[in-house]
N, C-alpha and C positions, 0 to 999 in steps of 0.2 A: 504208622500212618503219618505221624509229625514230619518224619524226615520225607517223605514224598510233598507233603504240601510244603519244604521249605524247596526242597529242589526247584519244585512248579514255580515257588515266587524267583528263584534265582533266575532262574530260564526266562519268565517275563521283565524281572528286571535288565535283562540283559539286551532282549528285544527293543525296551525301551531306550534306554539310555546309550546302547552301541557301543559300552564302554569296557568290555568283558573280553578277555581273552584266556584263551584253554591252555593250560601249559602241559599238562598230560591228559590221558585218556582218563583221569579220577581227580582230576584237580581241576575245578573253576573259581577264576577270582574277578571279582564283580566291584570295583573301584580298590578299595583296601579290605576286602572281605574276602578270603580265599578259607574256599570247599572243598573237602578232602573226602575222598568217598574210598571207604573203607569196608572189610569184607571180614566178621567172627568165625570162630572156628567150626560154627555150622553154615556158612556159607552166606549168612544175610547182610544183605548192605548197612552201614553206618554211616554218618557223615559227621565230619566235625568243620567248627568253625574256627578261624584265626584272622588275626588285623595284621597286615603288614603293615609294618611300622616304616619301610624303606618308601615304600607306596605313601604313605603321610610326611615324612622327611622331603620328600619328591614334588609333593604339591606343595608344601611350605616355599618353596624355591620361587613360587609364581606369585604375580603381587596383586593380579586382578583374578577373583573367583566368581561366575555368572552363576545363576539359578536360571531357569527356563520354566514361564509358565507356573507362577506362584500363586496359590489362593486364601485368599482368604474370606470367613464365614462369620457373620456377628449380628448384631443390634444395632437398629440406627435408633435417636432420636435427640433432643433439642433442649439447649438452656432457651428460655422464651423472656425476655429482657423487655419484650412491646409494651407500649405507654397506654395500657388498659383502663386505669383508672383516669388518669388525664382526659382520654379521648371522653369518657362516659361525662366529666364536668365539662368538657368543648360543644357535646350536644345537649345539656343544658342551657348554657351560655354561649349560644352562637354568635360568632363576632360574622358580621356582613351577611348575613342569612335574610333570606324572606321565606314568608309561610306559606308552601303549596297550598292545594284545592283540598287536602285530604289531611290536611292540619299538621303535616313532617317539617320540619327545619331542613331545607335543602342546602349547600354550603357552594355556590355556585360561581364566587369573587375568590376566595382565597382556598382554591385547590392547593394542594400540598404535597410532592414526593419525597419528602422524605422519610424517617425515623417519628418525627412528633405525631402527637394526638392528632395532630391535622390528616397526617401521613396516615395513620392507622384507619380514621375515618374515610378515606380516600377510597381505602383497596380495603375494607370491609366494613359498608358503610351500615349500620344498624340507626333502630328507632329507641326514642329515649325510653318508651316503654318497654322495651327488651333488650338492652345493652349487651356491647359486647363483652366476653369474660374470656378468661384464661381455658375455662375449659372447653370452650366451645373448639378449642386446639390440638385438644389431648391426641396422642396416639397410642396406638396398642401394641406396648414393645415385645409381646412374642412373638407379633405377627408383620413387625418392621425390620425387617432383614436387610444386612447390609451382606452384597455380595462384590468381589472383586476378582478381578484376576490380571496380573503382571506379567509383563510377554515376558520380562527377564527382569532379574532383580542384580544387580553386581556389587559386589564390595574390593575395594582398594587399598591396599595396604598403605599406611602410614607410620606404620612402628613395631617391627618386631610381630607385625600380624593380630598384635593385640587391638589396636586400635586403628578403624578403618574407616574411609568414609564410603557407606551405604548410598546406594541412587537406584532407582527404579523407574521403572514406564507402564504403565496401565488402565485398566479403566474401574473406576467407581462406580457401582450401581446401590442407588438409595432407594428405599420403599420405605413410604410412609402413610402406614395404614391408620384412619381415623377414626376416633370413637365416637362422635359425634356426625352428623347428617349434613356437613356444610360441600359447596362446590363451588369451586374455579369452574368462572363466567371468561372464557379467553376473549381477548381484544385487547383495545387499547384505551382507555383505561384496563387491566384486568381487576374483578371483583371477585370476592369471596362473598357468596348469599349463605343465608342461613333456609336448606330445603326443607321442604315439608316431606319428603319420600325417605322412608326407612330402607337403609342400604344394607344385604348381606356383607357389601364389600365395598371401600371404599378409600384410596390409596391417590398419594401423588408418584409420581415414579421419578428421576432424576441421574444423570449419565454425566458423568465428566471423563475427560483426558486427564490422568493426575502424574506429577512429576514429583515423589517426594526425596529428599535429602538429609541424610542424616549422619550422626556420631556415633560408630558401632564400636561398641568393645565384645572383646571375646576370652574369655578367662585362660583357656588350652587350647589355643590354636592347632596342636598337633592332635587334639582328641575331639575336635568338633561334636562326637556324638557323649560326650563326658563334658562339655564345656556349657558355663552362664553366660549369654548370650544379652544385652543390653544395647539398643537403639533407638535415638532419639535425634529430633529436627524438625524441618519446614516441610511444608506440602503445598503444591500449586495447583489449582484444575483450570479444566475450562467448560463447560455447560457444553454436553454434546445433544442431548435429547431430552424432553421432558414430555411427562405424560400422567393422563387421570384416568383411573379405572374404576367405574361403577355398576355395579350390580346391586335389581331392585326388580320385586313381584310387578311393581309399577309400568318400570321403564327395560327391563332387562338388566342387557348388559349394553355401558356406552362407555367408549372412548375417546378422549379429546388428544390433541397434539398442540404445544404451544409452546412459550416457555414461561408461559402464569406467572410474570412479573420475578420470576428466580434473575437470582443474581449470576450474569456471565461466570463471574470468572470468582473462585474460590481460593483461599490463603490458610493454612492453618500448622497448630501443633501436630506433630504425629509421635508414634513409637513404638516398641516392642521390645518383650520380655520372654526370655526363655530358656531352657534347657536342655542341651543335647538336640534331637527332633521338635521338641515340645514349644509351641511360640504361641503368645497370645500380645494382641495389636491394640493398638487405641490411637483416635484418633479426634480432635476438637476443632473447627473451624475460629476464626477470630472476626471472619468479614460473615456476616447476616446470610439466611439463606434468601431471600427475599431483598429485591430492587429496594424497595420501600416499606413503607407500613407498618409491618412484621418483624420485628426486631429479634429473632430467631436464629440459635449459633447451632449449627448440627456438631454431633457428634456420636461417634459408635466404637464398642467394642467387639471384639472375636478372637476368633482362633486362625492363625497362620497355618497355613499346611505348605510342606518345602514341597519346591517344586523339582525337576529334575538335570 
């Protein structure tokens, strides 16, 4: 039964990738994977497996190698850096404030976008009797998936194939589900309130164009599926879509489109570890996710899956 379901994967991989050619009527080889179909002296098929080695000599020769359509599966979430404490002693001591009708310190002269206490106050404005805190941020990392997929990933040789440099094109999708009941108010200012409605589900969504670059080594060049694999560099995006999904016995289901004060355009560390097939990715921003206020550096791990 084993040797039929490898057959099935051969035949599919061959469909896939168009990269298979028959040499005999018992022989398929599938990049450097050649299948020999053999027959015991009771007449049952066997098959064996072999690497040609002239097949890996062959592509060593070529100095750019593409991947097609690469995934990757992981975790998002956030070093959170925001001036939490600061803001909470700035709505104590409001500098230029006067006192609504309903006894708040409104901050109405010295708006502020940036990073400071000010900035934080701005884009999540709270009351001194319920300050803002860190947890009112939290998210819930089983359920913040980071999902990607690279239309092609290439590497370029620089020495002997051991050391290449890595580039890609793709797109980033963040999900950041919240454990707390808070919502992006879109407009201009955008705010974050603190609701009163208990949310099944409650998430920012987040899309970039990413362009990352990097310094690959490869231990065996000639055995890719036997080789330690190490990658490291820069990553650039740029803000394609942003979105909020809420689910509540209250309100339903509602979705907003905006881009809640996220920051354009994205810069960070990247990289990747692995073995043979086996890749897991990481990934840290350096520039804020958030315009203002929110002093918040994403970052996620996962598992790389080759693409074809």
């Amino acid at each position: 039964m084993k040797y039929k379901i490898l057959l099935v994967l051969a035949i599919l991989g061959m469909a896939l990738e168009g990269m298979a050619q028959v040499q005999t009527s018992d022989t398929v080889q599938i990049k450097q994977l050649i299948i020999v179909k053999t027959k015991d002296v009771k007449g049952r098929s066997n098959y064996k497996l072999y690497q040609d080695t002239a097949y890996l000599r062959n592509r060593l020769k070529k100095n750019v190698h593409t991947k097609w359509l690469v995934f990757d599966l992981g975790f998002n979430n956030y070093v959170d850096k925001s001036k939490y404490y600061e803001a909470l002693a700035l709505s104590y001591y409001p500098a230029n404030n006067f006192q609504n009708s309903v006894g708040f310190y409104d901050n109405h002269v010295s708006k502020s976008y940036d990073y400071s206490a000010s900035g934080l106050n701005t884009f999540a404005p709270r009351t001194t009797s319920a300050p803002l805190t860190p947890t009112e941020f939290r998210v819930l990392t089983g359920k913040s998936v980071n999902f990607n997929v690279w239309l092609f990933m290439q590497r370029l040789n620089i020495y002997k194939h051991k050391f290449n440099l890595q580039y890609a094109l793709g797109l980033e999708m963040n999900n950041y589900h919240f454990a707390r009941g808070i919502t992006y108010q879109p407009g201009y200012p955008t705010t974050i309130v603190r609701d009163s409605v208990t949310f099944s589900k409650n998430k920012l969504f987040a899309q970039y164009l990413t362009v990352p670059l990097m310094l690959n080594y490869t231990s065996n060049p000639a055995r890719p599926g036997r080789a330690f694999k190490a990658s490291f560099g820069l990553t650039g995006g740029y803000l394609l879509k942003a979105r909020t999904k809420q689910i509540s016995e209250e309100r339903g289901k509602i979705k907003r489109t905006d881009d809640f004060n996220l920051n354009k355009w994205r810069a960070g560390f990247t990289g990747e570890l692995g073995y043979g097939p086996v890749k897991f990715y990481g990934n840290l921003a350096f520039t804020p996710l958030h315009d203002y206020g929110l002093e918040q550096f994403p970052f996620a791990i996962g598992v790389r899956l080759n693409g074809f």
